[in-house]
N, C-alpha and C positions, 0 to 999 in steps of 0.2 A: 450700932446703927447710925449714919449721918442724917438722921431724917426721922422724924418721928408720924407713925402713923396711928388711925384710931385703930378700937378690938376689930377684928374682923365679925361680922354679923353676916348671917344669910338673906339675902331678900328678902322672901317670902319662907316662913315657917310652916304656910298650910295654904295651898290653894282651893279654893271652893270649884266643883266641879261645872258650878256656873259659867266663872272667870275659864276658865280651861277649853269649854266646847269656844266659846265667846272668841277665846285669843286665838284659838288653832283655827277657826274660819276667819277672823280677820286679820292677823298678824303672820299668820302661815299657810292660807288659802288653799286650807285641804275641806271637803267637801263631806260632811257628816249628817249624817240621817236618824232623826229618833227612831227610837223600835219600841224603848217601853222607860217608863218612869223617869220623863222628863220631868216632870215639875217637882222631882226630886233633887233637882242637881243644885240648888242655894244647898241646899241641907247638908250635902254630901262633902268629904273634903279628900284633896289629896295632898300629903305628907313629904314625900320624898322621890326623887326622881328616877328612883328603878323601876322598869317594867318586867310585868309576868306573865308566863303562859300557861296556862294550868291543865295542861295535860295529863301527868299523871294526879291529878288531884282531883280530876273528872273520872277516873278508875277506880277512886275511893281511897289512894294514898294521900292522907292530908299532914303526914309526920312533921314536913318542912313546908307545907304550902305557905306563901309570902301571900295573905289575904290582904294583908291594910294597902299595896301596893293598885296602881293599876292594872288592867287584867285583858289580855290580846288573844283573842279567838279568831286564829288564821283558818288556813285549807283543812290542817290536821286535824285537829280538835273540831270543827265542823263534820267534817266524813264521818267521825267516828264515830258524834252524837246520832247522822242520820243512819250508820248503818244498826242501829240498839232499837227493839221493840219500845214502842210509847211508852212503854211503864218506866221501860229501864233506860229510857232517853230523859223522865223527870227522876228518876233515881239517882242517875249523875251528873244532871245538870244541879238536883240540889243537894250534894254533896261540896259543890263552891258556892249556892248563893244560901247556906244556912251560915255562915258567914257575913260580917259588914260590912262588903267591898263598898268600895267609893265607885268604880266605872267598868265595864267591859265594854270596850270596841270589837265590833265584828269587821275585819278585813277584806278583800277580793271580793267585797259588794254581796257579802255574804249573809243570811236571815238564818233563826231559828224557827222551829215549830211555835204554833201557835201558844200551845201546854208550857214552855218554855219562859215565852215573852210574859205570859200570866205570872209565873213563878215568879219571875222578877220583878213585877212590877207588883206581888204580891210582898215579896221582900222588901220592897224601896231602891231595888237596885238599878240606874240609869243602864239604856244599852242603846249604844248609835253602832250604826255601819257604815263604812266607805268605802269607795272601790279602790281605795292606796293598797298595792301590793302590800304584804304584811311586813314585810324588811323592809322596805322603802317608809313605811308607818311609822315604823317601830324607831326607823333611825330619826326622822322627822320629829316626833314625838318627845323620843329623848332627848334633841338636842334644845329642843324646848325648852321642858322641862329642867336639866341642866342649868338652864339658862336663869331660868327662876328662881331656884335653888340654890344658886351659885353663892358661894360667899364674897363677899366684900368688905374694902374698907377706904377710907378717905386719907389724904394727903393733901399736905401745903406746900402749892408749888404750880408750876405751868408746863404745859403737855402741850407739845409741836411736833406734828410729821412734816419731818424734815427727811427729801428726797424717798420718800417712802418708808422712813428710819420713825418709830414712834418713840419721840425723848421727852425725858423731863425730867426738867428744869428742877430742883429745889435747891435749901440755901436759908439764912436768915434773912428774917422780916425785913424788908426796905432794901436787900442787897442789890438787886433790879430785876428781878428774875421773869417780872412784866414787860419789862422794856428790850429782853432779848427775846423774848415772844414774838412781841409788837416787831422786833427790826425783823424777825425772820418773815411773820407774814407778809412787812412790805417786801422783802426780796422775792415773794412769790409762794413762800412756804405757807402752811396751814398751820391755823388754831385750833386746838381738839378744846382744851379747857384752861382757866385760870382762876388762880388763887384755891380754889377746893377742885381737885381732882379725884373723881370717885374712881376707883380699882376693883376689878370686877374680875374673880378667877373663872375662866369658863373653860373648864375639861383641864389641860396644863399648858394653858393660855394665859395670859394675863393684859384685859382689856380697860380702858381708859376713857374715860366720857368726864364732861361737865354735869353740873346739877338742872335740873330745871329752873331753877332761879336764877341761873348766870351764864347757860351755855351763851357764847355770842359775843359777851361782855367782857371788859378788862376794867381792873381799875391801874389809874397811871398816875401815881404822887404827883401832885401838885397841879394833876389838869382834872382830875377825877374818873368818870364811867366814861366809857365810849364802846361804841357798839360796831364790833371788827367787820361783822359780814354787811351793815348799812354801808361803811366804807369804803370798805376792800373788793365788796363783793362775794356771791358762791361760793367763788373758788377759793376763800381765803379759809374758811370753815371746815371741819369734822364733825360730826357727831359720836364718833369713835375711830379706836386707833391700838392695835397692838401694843403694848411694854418692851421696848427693848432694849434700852439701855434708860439709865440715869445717871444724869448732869448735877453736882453740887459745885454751887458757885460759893465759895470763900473767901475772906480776907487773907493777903498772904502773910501777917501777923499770926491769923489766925490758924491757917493752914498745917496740915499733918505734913507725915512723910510725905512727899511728891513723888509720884510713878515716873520716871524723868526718860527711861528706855518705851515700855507699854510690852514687857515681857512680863509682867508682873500683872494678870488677869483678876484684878481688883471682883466683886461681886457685892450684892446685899441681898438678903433671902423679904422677899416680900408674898405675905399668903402661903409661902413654902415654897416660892419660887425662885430658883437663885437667877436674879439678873445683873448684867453688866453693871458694874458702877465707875464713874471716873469725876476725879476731885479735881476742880480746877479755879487754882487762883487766882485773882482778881490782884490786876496793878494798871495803876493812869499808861493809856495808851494803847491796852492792849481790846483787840478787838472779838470780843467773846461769841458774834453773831458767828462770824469769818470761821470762829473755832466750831463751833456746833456744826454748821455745814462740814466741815472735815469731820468728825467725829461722825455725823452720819455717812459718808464717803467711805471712812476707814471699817467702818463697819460694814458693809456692805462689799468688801476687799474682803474682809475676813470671813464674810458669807461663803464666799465663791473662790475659795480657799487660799488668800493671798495674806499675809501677814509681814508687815513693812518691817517690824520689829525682831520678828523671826529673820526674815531676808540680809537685816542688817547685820545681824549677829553670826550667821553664816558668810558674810562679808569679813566682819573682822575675824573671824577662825582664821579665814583661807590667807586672808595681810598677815597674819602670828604666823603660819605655816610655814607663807614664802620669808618671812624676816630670819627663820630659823636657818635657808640657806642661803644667807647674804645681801638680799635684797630689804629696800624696805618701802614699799608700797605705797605708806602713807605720807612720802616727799616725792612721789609722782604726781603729775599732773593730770586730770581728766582723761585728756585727749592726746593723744600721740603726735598728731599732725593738723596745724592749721589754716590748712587749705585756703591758705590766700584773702581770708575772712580777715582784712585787717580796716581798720577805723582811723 
């Protein structure tokens, strides 16, 4: 690996279902309604980010029921409670709360019987309702969730979207890996983070943020802190930014083999994520800002399926082909005819 990172850790190892209603009304502006044992939700915890439906485990199959999970009571499992005699609407409804679920949401703005909300709240078991269709919930939820649970890990280095390309930068201590930050934002580009970049895997994504102590800030050998968005301005700032490639900047002392074509699709697996990597050396004169802007250019050519490398290489087949019957290509000239273009 050119680049050392810490263990990866998860965010959060257990959310309390406090924090959970708390953030999904104001960080996800969905609309939830107590029904029964609120003042249980400090107490309660949730573990892990898969959700459940408990359909047939409201039938009395509890063989595989995922209890410690969250727990989504749509259209289905409503119907089916109201179409069952009271006895046997508490029969299956306590079939999943003699269990120690952490939450059921009720969806489509949907209630249970009164005998019901008792039960639960006899339990200790939280129950809010919204009127979020239940797939529209359910995906809302998860990606929350996801979110929270996501693992992560940190890095030394600096994170610039560049033309909409999320790069960064790393390299040894002092190499300058700030000061090609600093030129991109003044060219216009953004700062995501510097010197500690946190990496954050969300689903098979890999995102990128500063810490709360330094988003904003850079340090710059020999001038010190300076604060990029007082400067620059909004627009020079991120708060996040997609992974998608990474830059090490080297000594050309120091330097490996050199990728000199770019047919040779270099990678580094980061979280389990194979990303682009490309090593590039460092000599007087050469201008590294100039390069990253190309590097995000090039990349985004190869998004939208163009490959210079590739192109080129099917250029020299076709020069070997024609040199095979006589001809040779490469003591041609560009241009055929120079139309009078003369200086």
């Amino acid at each position: 690996m050119p680049f050392s990172t810490h263990s990866p850790i998860p965010i959060n190892e257990k959310l309390t279902v406090e924090e959970l209603i708390t953030k999904l009304r104001k960080r996800v502006n969905i609309n939830l309604i107590a029904c029964a044992a609120e003042e249980k939700c400090r107490d309660k915890f949730v573990r892990e980010a898969e959700l459940n439906r408990p359909g047939l485990a409201l039938t009395g199959y509890l063989d595989v029921f995922s209890w410690q999970r969250v727990q989504i009571i749509g259209n289905t499992e409503t119907d089916y409670l109201e179409k069952l005699p009271e006895d046997k609407q508490l029969e299956a409804f306590g079939n999943i709360t003699k269990f120690d679920l952490p939450i059921i949401f009720l969806t489509n703005g949907n209630t249970l019987a009164n005998a019901l909300l008792e039960n639960a709240t006899q339990r200790g078991i939280p129950i809010f309702t919204t009127p979020y269709e239940t797939t529209r919930f359910m995906l809302l939820l998860k990606d929350f969730l996801d979110d929270q649970f996501a693992l992560q890990t940190m890095v030394h280095g600096a994170m610039v979207d560049v033309y909409g390309v999320g790069i960064l930068i790393v390299g040894k201590s002092g190499i300058g890996k700030s000061e090609v930050a600093l030129d991109l934002v003044e060219r216009g580009h953004r700062l995501v983070a510097d010197d500690v970049v946190m990496i954050t895997k969300k689903g098979s994504v890999l995102m990128a943020s500063a810490t709360t102590m330094s988003k904003h800030f850079m340090e710059i050998r020999g001038l010190g802190i300076v604060d990029v968005m007082s400067m620059f301005g909004i627009r020079s700032v991120r708060y996040q930014k997609r992974l998608e490639i990474v830059t090490e900047l080297s000594l050309w002392d120091d330097a490996r083999e050199i990728n000199r074509t770019g047919l040779d699709h270099d990678q580094v697996s980061i979280l389990d994520n194979e990303i682009p990597y490309i090593q590039l050396p460092i000599t007087p004169g050469k201008n590294i800002t100039v390069i990253a802007e190309v590097i995000a250019m090039n990349h985004l050519l190869k998004h939208y399926g163009y490959d210079a490398a590739e192109a080129f290489q099917e250029r020299i087949k076709s020069s070997i082909a024609e040199k095979t019957k006589g001809m040779n290509p490469s003591m041609k000239r560009a241009i055929e005819y120079f139309e009078g273009d003369i200086e």
